[in-house]
N, CA, C and O atoms as a printed pandas DataFrame, in Angstrom:
     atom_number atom_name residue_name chain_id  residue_number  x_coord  y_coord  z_coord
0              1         N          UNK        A               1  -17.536   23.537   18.371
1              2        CA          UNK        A               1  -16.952   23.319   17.058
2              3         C          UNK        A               1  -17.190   21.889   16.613
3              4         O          UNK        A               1  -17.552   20.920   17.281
4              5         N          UNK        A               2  -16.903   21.991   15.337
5              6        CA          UNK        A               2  -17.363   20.284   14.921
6              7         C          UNK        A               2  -16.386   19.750   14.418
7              8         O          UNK        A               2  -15.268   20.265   14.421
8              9         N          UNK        A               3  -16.710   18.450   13.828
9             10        CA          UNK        A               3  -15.354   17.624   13.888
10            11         C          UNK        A               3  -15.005   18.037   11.887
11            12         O          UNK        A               3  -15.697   18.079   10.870
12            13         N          UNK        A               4  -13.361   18.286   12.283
13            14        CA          UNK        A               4  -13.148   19.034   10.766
14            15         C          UNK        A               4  -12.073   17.894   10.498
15            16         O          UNK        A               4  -11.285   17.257   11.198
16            17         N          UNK        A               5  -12.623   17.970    8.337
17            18        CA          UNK        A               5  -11.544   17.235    8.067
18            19         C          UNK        A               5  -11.896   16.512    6.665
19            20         O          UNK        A               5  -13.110   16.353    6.791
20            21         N          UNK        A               6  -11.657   16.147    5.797
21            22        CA          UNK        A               6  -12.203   15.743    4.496
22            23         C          UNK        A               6  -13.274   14.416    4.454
23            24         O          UNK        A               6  -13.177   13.432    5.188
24            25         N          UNK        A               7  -13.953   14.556    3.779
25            26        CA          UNK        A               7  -15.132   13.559    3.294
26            27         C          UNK        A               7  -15.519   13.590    2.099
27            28         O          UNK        A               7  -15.989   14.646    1.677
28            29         N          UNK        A               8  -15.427   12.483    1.267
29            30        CA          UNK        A               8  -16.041   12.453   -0.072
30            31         C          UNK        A               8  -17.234   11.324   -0.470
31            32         O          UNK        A               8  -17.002   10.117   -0.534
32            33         N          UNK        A               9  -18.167   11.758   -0.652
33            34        CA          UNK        A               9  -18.724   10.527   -0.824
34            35         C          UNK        A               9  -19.416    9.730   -1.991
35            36         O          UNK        A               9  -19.286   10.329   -3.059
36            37         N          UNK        A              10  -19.917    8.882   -2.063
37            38        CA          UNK        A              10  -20.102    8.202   -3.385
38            39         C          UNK        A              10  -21.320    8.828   -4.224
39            40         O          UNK        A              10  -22.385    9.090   -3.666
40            41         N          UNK        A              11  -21.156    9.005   -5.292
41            42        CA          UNK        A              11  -22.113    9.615   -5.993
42            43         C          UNK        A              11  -23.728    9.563   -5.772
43            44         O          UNK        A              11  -24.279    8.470   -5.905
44            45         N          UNK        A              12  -24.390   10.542   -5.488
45            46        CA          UNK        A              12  -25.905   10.250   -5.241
46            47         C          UNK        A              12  -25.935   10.150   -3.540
47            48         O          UNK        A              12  -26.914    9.610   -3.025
48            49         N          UNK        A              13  -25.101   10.555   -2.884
49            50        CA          UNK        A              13  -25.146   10.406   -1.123
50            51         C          UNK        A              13  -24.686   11.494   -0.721
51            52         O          UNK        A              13  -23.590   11.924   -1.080
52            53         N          UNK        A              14  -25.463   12.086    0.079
53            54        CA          UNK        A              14  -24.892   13.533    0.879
54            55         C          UNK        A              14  -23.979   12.811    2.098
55            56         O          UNK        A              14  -24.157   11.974    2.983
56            57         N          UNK        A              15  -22.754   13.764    1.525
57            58        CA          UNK        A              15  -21.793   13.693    2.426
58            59         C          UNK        A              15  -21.447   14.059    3.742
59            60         O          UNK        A              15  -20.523   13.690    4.467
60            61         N          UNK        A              16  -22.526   14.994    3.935
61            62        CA          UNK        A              16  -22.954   15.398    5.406
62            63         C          UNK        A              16  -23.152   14.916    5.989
63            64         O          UNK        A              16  -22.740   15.153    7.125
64            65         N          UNK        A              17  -24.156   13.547    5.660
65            66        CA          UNK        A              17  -25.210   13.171    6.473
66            67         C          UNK        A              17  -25.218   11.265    6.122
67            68         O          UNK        A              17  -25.935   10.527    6.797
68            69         N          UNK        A              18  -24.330   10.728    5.012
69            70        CA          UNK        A              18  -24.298    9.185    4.705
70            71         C          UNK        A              18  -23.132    8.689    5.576
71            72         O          UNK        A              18  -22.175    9.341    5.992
72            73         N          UNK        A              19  -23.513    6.992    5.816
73            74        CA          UNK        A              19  -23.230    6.272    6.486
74            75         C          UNK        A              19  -21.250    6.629    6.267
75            76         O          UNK        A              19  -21.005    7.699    5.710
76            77         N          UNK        A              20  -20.253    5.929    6.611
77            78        CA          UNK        A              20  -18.868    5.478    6.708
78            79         C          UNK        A              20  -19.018    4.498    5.353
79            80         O          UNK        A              20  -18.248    4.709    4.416
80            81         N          UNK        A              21  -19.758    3.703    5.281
81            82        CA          UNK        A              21  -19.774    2.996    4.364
82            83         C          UNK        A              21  -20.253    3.494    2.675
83            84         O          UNK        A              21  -20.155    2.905    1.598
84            85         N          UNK        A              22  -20.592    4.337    2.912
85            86        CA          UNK        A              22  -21.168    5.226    1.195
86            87         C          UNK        A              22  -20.194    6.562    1.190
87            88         O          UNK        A              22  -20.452    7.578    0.545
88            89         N          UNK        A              23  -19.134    6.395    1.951
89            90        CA          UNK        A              23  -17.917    7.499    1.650
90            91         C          UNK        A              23  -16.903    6.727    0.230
91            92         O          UNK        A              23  -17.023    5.631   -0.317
92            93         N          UNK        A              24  -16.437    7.269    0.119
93            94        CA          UNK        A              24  -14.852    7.203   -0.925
94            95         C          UNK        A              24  -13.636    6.963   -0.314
95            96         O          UNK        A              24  -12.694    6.231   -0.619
96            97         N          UNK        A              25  -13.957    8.176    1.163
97            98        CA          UNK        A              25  -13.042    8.453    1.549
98            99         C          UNK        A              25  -13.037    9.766    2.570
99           100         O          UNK        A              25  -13.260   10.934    2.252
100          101         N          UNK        A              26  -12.695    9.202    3.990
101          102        CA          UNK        A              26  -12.568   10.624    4.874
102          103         C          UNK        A              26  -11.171   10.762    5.597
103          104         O          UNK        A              26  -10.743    9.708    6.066
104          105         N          UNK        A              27  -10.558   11.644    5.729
105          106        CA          UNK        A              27   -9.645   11.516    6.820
106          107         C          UNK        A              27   -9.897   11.066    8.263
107          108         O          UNK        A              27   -9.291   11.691    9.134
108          109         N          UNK        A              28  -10.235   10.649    8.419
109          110        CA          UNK        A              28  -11.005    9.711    9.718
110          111         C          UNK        A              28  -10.369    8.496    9.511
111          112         O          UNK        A              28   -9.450    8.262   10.296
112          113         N          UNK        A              29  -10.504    8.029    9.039
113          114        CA          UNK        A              29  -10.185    6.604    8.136
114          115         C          UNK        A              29   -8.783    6.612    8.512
115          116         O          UNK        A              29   -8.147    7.652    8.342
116          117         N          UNK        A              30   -8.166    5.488    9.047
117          118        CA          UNK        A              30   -6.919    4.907    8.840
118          119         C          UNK        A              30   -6.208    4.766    7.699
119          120         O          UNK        A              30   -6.222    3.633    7.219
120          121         N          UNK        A              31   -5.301    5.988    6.862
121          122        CA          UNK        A              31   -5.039    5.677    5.868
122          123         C          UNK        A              31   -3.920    5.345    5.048
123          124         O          UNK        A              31   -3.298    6.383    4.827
124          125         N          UNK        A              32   -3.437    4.455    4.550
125          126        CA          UNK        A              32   -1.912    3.812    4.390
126          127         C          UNK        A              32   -0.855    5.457    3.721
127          128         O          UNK        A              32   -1.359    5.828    2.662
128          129         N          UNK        A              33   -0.105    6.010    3.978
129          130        CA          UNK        A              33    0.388    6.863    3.161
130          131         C          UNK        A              33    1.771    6.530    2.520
131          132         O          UNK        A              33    2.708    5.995    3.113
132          133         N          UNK        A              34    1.752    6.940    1.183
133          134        CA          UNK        A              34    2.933    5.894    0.587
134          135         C          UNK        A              34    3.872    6.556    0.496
135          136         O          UNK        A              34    3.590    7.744    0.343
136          137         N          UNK        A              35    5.292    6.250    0.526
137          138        CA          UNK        A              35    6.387    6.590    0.788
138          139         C          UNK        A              35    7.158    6.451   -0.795
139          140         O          UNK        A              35    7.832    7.398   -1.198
140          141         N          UNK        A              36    7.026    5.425   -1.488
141          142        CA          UNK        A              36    7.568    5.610   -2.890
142          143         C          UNK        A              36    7.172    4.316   -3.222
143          144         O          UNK        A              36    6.751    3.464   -2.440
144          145         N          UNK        A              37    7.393    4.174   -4.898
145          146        CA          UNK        A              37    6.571    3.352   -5.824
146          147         C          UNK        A              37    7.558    3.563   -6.824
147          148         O          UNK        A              37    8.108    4.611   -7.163
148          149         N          UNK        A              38    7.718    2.208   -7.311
149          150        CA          UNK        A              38    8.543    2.117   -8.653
150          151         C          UNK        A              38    8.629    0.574   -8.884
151          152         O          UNK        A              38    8.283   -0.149   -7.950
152          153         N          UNK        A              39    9.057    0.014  -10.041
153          154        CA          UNK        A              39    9.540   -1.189  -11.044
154          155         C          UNK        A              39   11.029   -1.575  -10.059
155          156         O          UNK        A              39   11.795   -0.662   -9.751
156          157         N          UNK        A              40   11.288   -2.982   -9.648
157          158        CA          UNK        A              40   12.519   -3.070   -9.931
158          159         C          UNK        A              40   12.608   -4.860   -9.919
159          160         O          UNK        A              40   11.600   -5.513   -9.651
160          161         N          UNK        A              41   13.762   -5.440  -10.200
161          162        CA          UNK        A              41   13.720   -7.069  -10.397
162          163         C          UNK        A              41   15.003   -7.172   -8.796
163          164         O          UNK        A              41   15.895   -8.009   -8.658
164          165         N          UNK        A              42   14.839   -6.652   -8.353
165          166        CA          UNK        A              42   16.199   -6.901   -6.445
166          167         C          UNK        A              42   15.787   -5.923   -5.707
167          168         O          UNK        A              42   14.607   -5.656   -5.479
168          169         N          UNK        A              43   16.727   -5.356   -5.308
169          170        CA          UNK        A              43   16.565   -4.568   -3.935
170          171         C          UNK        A              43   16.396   -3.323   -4.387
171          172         O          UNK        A              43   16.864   -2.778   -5.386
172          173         N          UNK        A              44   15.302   -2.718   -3.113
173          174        CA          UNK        A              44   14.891   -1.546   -3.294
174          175         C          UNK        A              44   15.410   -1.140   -1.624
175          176         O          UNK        A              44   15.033   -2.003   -0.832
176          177         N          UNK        A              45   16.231    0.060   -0.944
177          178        CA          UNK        A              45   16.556    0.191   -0.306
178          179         C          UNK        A              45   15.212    1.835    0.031
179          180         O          UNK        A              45   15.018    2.919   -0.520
180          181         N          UNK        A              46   14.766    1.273    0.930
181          182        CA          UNK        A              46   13.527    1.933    1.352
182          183         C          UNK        A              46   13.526    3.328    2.678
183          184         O          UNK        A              46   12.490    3.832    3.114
184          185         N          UNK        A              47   14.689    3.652    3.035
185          186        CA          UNK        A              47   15.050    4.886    4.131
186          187         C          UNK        A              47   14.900    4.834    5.154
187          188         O          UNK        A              47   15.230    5.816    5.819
188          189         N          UNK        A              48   14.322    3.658    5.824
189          190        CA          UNK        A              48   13.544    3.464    6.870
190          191         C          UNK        A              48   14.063    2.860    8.269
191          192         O          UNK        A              48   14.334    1.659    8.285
192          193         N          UNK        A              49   14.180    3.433    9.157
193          194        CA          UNK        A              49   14.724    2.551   10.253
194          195         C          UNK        A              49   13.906    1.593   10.420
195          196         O          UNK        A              49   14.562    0.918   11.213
196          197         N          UNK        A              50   12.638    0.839   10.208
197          198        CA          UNK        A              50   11.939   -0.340   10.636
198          199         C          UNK        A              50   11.636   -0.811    9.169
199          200         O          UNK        A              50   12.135   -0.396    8.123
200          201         N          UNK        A              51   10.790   -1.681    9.343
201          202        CA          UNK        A              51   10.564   -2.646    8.045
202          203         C          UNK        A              51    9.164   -2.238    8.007
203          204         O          UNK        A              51    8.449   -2.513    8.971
204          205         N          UNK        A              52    8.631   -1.528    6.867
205          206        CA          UNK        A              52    7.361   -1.041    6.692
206          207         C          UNK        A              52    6.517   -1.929    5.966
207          208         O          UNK        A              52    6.938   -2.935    5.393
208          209         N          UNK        A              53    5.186   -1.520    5.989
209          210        CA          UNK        A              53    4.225   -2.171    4.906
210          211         C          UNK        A              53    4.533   -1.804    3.537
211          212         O          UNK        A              53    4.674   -0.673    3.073
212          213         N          UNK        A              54    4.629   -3.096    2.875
213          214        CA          UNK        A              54    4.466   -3.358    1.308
214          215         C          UNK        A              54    3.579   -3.621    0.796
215          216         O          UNK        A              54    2.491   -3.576    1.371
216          217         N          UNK        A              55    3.757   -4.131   -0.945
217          218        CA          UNK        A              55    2.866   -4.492   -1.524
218          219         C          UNK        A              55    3.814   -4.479   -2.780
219          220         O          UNK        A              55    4.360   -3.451   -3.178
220          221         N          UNK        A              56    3.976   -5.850   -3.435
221          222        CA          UNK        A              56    4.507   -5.485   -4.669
222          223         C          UNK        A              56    3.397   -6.661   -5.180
223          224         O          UNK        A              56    2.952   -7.607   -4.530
224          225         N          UNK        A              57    3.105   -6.258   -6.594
225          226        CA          UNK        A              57    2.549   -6.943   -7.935
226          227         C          UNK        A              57    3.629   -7.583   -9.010
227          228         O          UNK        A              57    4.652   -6.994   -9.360
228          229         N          UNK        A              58    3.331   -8.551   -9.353
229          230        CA          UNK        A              58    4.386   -9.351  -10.156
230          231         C          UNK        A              58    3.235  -10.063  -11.627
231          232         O          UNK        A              58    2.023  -10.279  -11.659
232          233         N          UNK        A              59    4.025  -10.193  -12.380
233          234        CA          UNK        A              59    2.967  -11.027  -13.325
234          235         C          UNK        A              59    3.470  -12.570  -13.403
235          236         O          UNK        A              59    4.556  -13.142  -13.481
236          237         N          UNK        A              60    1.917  -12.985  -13.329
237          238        CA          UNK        A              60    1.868  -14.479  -13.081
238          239         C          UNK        A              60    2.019  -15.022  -14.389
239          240         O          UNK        A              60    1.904  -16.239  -14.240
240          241         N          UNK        A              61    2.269  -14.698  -15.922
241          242        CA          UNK        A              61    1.759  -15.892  -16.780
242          243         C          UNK        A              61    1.189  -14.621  -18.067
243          244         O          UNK        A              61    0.926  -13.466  -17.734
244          245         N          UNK        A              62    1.133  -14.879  -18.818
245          246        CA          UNK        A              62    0.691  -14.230  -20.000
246          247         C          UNK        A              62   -0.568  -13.818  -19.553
247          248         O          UNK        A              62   -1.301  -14.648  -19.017
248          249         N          UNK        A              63   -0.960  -12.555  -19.708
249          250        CA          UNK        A              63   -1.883  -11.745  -19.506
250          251         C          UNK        A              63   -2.092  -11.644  -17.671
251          252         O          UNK        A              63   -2.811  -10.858  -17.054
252          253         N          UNK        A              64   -1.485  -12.378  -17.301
253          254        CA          UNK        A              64   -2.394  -12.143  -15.758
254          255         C          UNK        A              64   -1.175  -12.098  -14.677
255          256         O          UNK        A              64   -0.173  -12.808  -14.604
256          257         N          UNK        A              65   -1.620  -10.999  -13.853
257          258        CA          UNK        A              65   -0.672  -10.446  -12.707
258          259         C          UNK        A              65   -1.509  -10.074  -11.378
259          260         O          UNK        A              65   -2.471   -9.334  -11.170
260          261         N          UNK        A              66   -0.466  -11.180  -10.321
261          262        CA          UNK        A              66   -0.760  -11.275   -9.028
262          263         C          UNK        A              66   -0.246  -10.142   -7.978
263          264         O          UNK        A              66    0.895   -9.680   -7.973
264          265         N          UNK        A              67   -1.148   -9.832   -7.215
265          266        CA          UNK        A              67   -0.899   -9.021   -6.218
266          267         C          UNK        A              67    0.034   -9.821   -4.913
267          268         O          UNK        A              67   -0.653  -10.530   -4.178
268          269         N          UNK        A              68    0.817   -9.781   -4.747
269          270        CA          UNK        A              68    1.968  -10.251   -3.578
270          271         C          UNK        A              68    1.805   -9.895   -2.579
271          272         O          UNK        A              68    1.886   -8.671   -2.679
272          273         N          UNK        A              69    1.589  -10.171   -1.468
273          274        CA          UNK        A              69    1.463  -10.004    0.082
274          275         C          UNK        A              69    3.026   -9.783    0.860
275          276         O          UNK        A              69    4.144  -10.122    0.473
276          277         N          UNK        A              70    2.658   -9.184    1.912
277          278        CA          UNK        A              70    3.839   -8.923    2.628
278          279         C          UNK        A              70    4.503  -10.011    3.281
279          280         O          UNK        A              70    5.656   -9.914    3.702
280          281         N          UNK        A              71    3.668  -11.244    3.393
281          282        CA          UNK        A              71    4.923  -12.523    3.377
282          283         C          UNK        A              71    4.974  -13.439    2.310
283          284         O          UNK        A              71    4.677  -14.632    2.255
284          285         N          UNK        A              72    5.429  -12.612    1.435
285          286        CA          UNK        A              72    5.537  -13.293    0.271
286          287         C          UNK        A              72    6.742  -13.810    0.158
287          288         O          UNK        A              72    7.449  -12.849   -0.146
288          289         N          UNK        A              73    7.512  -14.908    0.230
289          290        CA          UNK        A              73    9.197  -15.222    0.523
290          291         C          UNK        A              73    9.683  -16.387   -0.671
291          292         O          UNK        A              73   10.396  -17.369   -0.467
292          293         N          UNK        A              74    9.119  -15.992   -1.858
293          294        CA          UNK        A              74   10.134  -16.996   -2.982
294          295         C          UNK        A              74   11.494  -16.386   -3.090
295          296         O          UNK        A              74   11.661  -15.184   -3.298
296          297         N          UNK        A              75   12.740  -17.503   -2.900
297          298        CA          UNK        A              75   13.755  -17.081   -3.113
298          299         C          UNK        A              75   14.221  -16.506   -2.305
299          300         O          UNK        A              75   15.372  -16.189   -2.609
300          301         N          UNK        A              76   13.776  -16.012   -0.901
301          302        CA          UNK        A              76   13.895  -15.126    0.098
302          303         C          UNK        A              76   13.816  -13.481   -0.353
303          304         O          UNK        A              76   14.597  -12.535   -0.255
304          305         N          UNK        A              77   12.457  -13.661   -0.893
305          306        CA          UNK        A              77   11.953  -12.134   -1.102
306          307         C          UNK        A              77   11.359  -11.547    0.242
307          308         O          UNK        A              77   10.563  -12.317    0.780
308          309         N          UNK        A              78   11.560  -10.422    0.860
309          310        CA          UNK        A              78   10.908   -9.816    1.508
310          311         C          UNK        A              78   11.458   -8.393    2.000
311          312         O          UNK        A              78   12.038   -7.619    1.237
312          313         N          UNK        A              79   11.201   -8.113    3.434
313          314        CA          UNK        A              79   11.811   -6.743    3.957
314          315         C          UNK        A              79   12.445   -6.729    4.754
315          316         O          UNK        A              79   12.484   -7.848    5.265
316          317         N          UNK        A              80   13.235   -5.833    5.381
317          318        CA          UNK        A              80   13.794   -5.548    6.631
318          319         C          UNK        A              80   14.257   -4.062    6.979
319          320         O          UNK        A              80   13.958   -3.197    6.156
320          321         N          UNK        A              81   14.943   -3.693    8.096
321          322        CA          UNK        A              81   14.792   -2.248    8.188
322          323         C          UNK        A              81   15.668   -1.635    7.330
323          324         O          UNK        A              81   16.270   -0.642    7.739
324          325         N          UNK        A              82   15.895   -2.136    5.952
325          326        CA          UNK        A              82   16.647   -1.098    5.149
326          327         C          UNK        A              82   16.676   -1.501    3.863
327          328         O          UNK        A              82   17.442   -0.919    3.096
328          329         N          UNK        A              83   15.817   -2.611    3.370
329          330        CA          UNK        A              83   15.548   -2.769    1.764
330          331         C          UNK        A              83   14.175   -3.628    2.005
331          332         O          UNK        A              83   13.470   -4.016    2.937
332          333         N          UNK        A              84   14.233   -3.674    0.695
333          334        CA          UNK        A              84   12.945   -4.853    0.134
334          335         C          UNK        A              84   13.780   -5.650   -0.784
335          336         O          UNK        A              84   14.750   -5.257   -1.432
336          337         N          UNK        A              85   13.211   -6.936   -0.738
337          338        CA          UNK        A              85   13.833   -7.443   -1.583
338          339         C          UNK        A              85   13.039   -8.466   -2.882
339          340         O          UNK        A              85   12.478   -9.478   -2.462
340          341         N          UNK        A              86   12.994   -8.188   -4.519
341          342        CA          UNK        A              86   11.816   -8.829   -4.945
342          343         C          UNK        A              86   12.765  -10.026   -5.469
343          344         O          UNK        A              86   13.994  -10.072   -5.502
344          345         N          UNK        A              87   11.946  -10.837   -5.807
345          346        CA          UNK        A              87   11.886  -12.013   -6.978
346          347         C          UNK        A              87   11.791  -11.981   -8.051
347          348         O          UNK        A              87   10.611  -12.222   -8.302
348          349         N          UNK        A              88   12.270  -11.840   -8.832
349          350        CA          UNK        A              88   11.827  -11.643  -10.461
350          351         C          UNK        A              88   11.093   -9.668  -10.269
351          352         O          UNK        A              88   11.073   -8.971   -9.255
352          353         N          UNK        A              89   10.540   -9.295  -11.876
353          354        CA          UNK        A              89   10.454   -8.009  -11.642
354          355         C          UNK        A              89    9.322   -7.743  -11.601
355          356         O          UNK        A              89    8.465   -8.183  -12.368
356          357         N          UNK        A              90    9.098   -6.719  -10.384
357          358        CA          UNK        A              90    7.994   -6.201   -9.856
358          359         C          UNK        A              90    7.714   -4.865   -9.810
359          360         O          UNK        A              90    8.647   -4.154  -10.182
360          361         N          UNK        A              91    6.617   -4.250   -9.435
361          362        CA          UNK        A              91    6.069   -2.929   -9.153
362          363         C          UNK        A              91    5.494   -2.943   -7.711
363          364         O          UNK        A              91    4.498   -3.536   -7.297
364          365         N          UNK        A              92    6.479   -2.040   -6.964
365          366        CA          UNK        A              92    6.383   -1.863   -5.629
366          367         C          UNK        A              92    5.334   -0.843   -5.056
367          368         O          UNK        A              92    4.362   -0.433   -5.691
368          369         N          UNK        A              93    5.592   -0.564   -4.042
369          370        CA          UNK        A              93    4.615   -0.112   -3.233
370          371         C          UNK        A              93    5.008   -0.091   -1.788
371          372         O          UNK        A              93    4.694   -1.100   -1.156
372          373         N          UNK        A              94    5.737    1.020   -1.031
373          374        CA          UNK        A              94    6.114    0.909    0.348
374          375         C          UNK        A              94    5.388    2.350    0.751
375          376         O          UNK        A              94    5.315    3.409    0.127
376          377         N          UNK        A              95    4.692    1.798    2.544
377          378        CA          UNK        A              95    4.396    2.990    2.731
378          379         C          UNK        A              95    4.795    3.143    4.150
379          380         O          UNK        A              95    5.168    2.158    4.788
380          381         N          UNK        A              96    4.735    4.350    4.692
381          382        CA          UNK        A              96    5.754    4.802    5.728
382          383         C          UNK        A              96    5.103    4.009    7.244
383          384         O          UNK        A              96    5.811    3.988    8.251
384          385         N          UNK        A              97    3.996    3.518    7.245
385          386        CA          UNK        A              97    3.418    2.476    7.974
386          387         C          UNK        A              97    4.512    1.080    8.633
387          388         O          UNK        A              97    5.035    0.126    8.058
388          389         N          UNK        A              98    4.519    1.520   10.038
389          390        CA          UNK        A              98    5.776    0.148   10.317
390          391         C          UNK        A              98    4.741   -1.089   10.355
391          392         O          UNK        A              98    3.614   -1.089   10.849
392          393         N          UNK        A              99    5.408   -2.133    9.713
393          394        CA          UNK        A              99    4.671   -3.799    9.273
394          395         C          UNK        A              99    4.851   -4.325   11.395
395          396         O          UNK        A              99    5.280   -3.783   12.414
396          397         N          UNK        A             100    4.465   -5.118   11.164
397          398        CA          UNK        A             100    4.118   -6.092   12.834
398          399         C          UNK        A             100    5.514   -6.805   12.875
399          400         O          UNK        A             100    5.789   -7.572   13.798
């Protein structure tokens, strides 16, 4: 039997037969799966017995908005095993992935 499981690949590349690198996307792949997503300006209480991977976006300045890293700590923004906590208002991003 062969190895089963999704592959998509980039337009103009047989997916059968192209590199890891000219995919989209396979289940093979290590892939973040997200747990919930929403707007908020404080705490987002996330379900989680551990402190998972984030990602919140914030806007920097008229027209332009920064992507925030998971040690991102203005004001003492960050996570722990039962919220997130933002800085000013953001669009989150937690996924069921436990952080280091």
């Amino acid at each position: 039997m062969g190895d089963w499981g999704i592959r998509v690949s980039k337009p103009g590349f047989d997916v059968g037969t192209c590199a890891d690198y000219d995919l989209v996307m396979s289940s093979s792949f290590n892939l973040l799966k997200t747990k919930s997503v929403g707007t908020t300006s404080g705490t987002v209480a996330h379900g989680l017995s551990y402190a998972p991977i984030y990602m919140t976006c914030q806007s920097m300045g008229v027209g332009t908005v920064g992507l925030v890293g998971q040690l991102f700590d203005p004001g003492n923004a960050g996570v722990d095993t039962t919220n997130i906590v933002t800085s000013g208002t953001m669009k989150y991003y937690i996924f069921y992935q436990q952080s280091i």
